[in-house]
C-alpha positions as CSV (number, residue, x, y, z in Angstrom):
1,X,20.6,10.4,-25.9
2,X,17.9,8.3,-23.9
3,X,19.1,6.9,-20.6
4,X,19.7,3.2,-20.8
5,X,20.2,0.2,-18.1
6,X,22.9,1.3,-15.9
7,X,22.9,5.0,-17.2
8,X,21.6,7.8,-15.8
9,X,18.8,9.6,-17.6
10,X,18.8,13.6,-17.5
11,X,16.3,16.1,-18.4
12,X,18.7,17.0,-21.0
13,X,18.6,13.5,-22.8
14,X,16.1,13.4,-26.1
15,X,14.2,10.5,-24.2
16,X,14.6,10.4,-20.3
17,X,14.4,7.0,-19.2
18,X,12.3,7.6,-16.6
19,X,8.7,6.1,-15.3
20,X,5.9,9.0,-15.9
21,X,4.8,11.0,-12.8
22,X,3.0,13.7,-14.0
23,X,1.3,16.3,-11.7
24,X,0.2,19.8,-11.9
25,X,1.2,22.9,-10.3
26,X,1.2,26.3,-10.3
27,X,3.0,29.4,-11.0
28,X,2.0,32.7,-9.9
29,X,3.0,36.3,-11.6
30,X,1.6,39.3,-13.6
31,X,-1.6,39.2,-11.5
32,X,-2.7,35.5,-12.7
33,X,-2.0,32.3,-11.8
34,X,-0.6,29.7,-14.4
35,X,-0.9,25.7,-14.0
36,X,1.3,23.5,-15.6
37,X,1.6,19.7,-16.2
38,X,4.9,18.6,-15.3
39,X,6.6,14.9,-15.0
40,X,9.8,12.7,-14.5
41,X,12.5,13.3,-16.6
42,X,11.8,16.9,-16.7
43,X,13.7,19.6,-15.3
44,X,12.4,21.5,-12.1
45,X,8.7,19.4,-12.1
46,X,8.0,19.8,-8.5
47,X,7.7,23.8,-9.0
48,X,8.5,26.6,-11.7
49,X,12.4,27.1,-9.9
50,X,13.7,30.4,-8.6
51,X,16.3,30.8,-11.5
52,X,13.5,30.7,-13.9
53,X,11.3,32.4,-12.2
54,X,13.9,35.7,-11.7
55,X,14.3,35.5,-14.9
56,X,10.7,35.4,-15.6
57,X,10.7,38.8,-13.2
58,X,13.8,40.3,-15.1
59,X,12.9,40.3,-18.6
60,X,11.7,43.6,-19.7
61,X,9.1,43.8,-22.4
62,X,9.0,41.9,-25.2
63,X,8.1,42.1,-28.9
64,X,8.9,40.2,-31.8
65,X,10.2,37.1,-32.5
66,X,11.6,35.3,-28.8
67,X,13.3,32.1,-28.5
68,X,13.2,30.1,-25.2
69,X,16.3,28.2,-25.7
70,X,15.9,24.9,-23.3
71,X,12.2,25.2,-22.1
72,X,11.4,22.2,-20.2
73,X,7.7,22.1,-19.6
74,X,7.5,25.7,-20.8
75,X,7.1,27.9,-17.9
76,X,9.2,31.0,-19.0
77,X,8.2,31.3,-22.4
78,X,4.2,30.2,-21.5
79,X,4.6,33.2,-18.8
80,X,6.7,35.4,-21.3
81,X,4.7,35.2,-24.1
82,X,1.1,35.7,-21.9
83,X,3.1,38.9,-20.7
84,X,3.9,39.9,-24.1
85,X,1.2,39.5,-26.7
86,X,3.1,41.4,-29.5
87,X,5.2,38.4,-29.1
88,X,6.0,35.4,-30.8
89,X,7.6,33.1,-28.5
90,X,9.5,29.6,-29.9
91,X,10.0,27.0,-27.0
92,X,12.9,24.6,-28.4
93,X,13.9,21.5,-26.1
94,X,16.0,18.0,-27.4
95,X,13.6,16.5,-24.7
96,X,10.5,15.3,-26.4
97,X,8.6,14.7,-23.1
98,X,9.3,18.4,-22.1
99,X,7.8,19.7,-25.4
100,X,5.0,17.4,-24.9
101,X,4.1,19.0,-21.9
102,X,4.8,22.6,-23.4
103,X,2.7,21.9,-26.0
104,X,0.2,21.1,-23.7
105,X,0.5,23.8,-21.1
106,X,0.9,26.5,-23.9
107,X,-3.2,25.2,-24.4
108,X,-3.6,24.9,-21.0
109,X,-3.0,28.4,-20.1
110,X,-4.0,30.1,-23.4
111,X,-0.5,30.9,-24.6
112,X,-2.1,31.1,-28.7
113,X,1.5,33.1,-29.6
114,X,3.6,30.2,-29.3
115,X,5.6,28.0,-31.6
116,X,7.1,24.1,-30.3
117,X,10.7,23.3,-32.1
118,X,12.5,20.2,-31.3
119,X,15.8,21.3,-31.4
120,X,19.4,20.1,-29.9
121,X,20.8,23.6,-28.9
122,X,20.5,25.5,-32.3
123,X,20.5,22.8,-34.7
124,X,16.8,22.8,-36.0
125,X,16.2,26.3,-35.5
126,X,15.5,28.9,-38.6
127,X,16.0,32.9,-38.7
128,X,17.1,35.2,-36.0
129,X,15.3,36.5,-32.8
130,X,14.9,39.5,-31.3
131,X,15.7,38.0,-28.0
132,X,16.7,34.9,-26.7
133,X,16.2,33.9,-23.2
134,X,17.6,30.9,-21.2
135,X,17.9,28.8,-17.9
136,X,20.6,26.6,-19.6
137,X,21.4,22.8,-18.5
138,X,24.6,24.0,-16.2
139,X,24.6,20.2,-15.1
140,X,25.0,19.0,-19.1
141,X,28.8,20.5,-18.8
142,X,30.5,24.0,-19.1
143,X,31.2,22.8,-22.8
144,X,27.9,22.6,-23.9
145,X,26.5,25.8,-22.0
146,X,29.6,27.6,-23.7
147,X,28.6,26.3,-27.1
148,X,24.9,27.4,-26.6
149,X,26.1,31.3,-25.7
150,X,28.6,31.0,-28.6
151,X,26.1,29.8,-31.2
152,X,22.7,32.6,-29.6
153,X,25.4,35.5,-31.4
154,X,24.6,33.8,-35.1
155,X,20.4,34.2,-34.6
156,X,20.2,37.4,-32.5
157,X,19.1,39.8,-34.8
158,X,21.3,43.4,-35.0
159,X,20.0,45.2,-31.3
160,X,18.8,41.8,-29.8
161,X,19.1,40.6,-26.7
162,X,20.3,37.2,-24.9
163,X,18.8,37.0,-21.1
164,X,20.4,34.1,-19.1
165,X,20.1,33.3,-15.8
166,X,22.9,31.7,-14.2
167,X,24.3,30.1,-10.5
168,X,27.1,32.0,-8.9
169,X,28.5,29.2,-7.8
170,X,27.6,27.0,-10.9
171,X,29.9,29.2,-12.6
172,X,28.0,32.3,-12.9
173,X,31.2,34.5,-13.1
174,X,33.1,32.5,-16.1
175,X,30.0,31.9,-18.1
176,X,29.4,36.3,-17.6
177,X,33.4,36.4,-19.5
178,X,32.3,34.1,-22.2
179,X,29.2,36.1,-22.6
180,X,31.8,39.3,-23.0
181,X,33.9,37.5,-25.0
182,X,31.0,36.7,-27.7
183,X,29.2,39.8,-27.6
184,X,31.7,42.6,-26.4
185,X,29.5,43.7,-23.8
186,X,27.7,42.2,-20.9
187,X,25.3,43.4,-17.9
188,X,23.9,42.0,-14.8
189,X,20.4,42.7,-14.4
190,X,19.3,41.3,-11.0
191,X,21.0,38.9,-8.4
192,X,19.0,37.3,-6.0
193,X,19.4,34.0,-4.0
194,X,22.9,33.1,-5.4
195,X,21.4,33.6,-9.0
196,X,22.4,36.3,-11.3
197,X,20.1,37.6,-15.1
198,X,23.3,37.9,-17.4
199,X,22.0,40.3,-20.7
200,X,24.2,40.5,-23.9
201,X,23.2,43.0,-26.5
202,X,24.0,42.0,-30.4
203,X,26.0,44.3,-32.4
């Protein structure tokens, strides 16, 4: 819902109320350097952040159909999908400014093997994927993360994978049970500066 007088606007509203700022930067890895266009209201614009950048690092190889649940201005997907060019990444946002600029910076950097969904969590998004990766909005409430790992289990397609990355002490430990609960099985790939790449593997 879009921020209104009094309210506080967050990146995970569907129209931050916010004045634009947009400004560039740029993201190194894989031997290249990326540039994206970032601006208020979006989440991390001042640089790609460390959580998403670990899991950029974590990931393993990817093929198929990938879903970048909550992308912002794009930067893991963009970066994923110029990794992976058997790939077919979706980025899926509620925030229209962030898909704007992942629209753009997808053109930007060359990222043809992408696909922009609007989408509030799961709610406009068709067919399964064979992975699913997310930095989710930890500061929209546990509820709604929780909802978000519940719901991944009903589009990961049989052998799929869900890559998360995750705080320690936003909660990294109870949102690793849930991730159990749901799937029956879950790993932790890498932990560095407090944050932690949870994988799930569908049944």
């Amino acid at each position: 819902m879009p921020g209104g007088e009094g309210v506080a606007s967050h990146y995970y509203d569907k129209n931050p109320d916010v004045k634009p700022g947009r400004r560039k930067i740029v993201y190194a890895h894989g031997g290249r350097e990326f540039e994206f266009t970032t601006d208020s209201g979006v989440f991390s614009r001042a640089r790609v952040d460390y959580g998403s950048s670990l899991l950029i690092k974590t990931v393993p190889p990817l093929s198929g159909r990938v879903l970048d649940l909550g992308c912002g201005y794009g930067p893991i997907g963009i970066v994923l999908a110029a990794l992976n060019a058997e790939a077919k990444i979706v980025l899926s946002d509620v925030n229209r400014r962030a898909l704007e600029l992942a629209a753009e910076n997808a053109r930007l950097n060359g990222a043809g093997n992408v696909e922009i969904v609007e989408s509030d969590g799961f709610s406009h998004l068709e067919g399964r994927f064979a992975a699913i990766v997310s930095n989710p909005p930890i500061r929209a409430g546990k509820e709604v993360v929780v909802g978000l790992i519940r719901d991944s289990a009903h589009y990961l397609e049989p052998g799929g994978a869900l890559y998360v990355v995750v705080q320690k002490k936003q909660g990294g430990a109870s949102l690793k049970k849930v991730m159990e609960q749901v799937y029956g099985n879950c790993q932790t790939m890498a932990r560095s500066g407090g944050f932690h790449i949870l994988k799930s593997m569908a049944r």
